[in-house]
N, C-alpha and C positions, 0 to 999 in steps of 0.2 A: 310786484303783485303776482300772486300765484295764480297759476292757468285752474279752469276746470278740472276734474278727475283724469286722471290718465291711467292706464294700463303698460308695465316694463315687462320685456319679452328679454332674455340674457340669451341667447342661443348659441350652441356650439358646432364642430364641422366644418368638413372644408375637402380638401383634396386627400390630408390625409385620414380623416377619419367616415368618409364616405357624407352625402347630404339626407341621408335620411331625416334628421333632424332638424333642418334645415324645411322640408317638404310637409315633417309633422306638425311643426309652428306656421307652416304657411297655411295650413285648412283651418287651423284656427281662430288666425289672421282674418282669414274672408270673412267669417261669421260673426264676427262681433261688431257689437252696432256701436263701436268707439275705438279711433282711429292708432294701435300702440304704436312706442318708442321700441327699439329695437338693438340690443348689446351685444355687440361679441368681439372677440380677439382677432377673426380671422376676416380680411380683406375679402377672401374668397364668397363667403358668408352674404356681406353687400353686397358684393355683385350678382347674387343668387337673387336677391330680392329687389334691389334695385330694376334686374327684368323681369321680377315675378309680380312682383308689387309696386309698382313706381310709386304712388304715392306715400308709399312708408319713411320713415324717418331712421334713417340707419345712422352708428356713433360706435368706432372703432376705442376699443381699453384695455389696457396693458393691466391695470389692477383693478380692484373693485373700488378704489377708491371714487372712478371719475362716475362710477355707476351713484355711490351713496352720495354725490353732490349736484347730480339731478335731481335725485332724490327728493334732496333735501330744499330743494329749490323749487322745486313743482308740488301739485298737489296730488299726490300718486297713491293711489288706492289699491292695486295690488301690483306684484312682480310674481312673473313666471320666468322659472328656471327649465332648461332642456337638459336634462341628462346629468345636472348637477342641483348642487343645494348651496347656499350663506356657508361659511364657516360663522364657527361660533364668535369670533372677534365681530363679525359684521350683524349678528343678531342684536346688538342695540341698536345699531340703525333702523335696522325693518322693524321693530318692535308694536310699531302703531299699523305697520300695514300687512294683507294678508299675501302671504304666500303660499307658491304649488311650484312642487316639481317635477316633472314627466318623465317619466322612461327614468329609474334613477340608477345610477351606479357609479355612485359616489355616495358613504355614510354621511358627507354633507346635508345628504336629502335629506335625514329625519330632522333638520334643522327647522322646516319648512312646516309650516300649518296643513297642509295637505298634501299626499303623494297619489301620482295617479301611473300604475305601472301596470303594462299589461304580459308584464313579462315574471309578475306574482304572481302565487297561488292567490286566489280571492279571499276576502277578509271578513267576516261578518261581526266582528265586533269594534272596531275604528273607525273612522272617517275619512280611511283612505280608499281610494278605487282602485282597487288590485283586477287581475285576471283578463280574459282573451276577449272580454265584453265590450273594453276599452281602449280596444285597436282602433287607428283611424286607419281610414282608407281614403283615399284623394278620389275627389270627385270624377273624372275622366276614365276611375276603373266599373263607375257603375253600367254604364255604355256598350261595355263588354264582355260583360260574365257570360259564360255559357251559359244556353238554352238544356244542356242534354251533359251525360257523361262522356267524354272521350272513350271512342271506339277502339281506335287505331293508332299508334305514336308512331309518326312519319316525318314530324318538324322538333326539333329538340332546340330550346334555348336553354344560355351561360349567362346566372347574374348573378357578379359578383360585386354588385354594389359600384359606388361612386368615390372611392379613394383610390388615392394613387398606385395601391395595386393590384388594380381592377382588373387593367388591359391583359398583366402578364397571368397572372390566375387564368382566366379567359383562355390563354394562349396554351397553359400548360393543361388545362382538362378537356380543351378540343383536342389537341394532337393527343389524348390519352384515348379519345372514343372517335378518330376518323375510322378506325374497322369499320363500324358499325355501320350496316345498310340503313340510315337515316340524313335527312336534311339536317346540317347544323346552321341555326343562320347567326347571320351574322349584327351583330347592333346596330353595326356602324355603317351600313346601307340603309336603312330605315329612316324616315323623317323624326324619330321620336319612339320613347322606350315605347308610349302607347300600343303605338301600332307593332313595333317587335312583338310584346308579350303578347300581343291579342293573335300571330300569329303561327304561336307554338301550340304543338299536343302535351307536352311534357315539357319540364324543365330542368336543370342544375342548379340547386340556389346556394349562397350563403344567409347563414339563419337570421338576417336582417329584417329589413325592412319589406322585402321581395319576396319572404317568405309567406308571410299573412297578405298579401297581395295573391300569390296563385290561390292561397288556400280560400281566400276570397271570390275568386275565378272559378274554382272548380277545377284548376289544373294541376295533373299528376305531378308529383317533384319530390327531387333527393335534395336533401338540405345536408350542410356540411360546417361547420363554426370557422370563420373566415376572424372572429376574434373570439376573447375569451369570453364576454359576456352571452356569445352568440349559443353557447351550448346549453347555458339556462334557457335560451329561447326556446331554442328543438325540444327538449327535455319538458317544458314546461307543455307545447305545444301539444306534444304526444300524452301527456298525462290526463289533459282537460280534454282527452278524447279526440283530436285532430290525426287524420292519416298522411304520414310521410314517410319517404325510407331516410333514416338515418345513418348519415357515412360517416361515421365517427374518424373516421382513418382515409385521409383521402389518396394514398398509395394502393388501394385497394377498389378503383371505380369500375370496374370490371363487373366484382365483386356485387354489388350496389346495382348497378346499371340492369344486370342481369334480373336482380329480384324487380326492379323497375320492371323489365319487359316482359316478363312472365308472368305478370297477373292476370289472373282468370276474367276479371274486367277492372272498370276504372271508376266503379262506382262509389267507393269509399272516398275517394279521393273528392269526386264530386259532392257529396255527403260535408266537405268541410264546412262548404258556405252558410252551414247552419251554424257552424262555430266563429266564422268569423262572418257577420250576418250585416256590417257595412252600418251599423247604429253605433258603432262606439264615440265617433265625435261629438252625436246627436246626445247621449247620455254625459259624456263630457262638457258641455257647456253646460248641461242641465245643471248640474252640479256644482260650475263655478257659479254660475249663475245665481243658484241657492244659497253659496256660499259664500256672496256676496263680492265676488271677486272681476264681473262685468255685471 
């Protein structure tokens, strides 16, 4: 007998491809007033949500196959994809149900009934959600936005995201900037990223997920593309009007750091939070919502 409606979540990440993805499926997780399934390849993945969400139902798959015989077993009303899309062999499967895929970078995506990417220019004639509207932000960065612009840069954080080569990144652009008369702190003293970022004037990012989090904040930062997709980020960022320094060349953080600490103030910087305005989850469910996907 088939269950009620369900909602399929495929999600990707892990150690090596950092958990941003992983963090973006979990806010939207919370909000839905129906409890999803949850797919992915990597072990790591579970255990993410396993302590983020106990009650979720997580199902490890080496192919899409064991994904299309839930499928096809339950009564599944839509499936969300993370950073990918169906190939076209699996499109007869999903054919009766609606899909979305977030963050895409994979041409798999246009496989999918809707794309929702914030890392496009915006779209006004599809029905896909493009552009910086449709950033999520996790709820625990609302708590901390700055009240004012950063005066003074006296505490400098390094984030280089959640994959395996986080620590050593970290290790090679602190020993590039210990000259400098400022606090570097450090992550792995702190109870929790939270309270790290909450406690820098400026930051180091790769152009992830941590990027629209300061810009969210109001916090000064040099972004740097830690992967290849990451430089559409930056690029995209700076176009739709957001201020950051871009270090295209990270042998060059001198270079970069300097135009950081010479600005005459830091108020463009705080100025982001109009770009990244903490509604884009709020406007994403609207949307699946509409589009009849929860």
């Amino acid at each position: 007998m088939l269950e009620k409606n369900k909602i399929v979540f495929v999600v990707k990440g892990g150690s090596e491809n950092g958990y941003g993805h992983a963090y973006r499926c979990k806010e939207i997780i919370k909000h839905l007033k129906v409890i999803p399934i949850i797919f992915t390849k990597n072990h790591e993945i579970i255990e993410f949500f396993d302590s983020n969400i106990p009650y979720i139902q997580c199902f490890q798959y080496k192919d899409f196959h064991t994904v299309s015989k839930y499928i096809m077993n339950n009564r599944v009303c839509g499936i969300i994809f993370d950073c990918h899309g169906p190939e076209r062999k699996e499109i007869e499967i999903l054919k009766n149900i609606k899909t979305v895929a977030i963050e895409c970078i994979t041409d798999a995506c246009y496989n999918c009934n809707i794309l929702i990417d914030s890392q496009r220019q915006p779209d006004q004639i599809s029905n896909h959600l493009f552009g910086l509207d449709f950033v999520i932000i996790r709820d625990e960065f609302f708590f901390i936005r700055k009240k004012s612009p950063i005066e003074e840069i006296k505490k400098i954080a390094i984030i280089c995201g959640g994959s395996s080569k986080a620590f050593e990144i970290y290790n090679d652009i602190r020993e590039s900037i210990l000259k400098y008369n400022f606090d570097i702190l450090n992550p792995y003293v702190f109870s929790n990223y939270i309270e790290y970022i909450s406690n820098a004037d400026a930051a180091i990012t790769a152009g992830g997920v941590g990027m629209y989090e300061l810009a969210f904040l109001g916090i000064p930062f040099i972004a740097f593309p830690l992967v290849k997709h990451q430089k559409k980020n930056i690029e995209n960022f700076i176009l739709n009007g957001g201020k950051c320094i871009y270090m295209k060349n990270n042998y060059e953080i001198d270079k970069y750091l300097n135009i950081l600490l010479h600005q005459d103030n830091y108020e463009q910087f705080y100025a982001n939070q109009k770009i990244i305005d903490g509604k884009g989850l709020e406007r994403i469910l609207a949307a699946l919502e509409e589009f009849g996907v929860i």
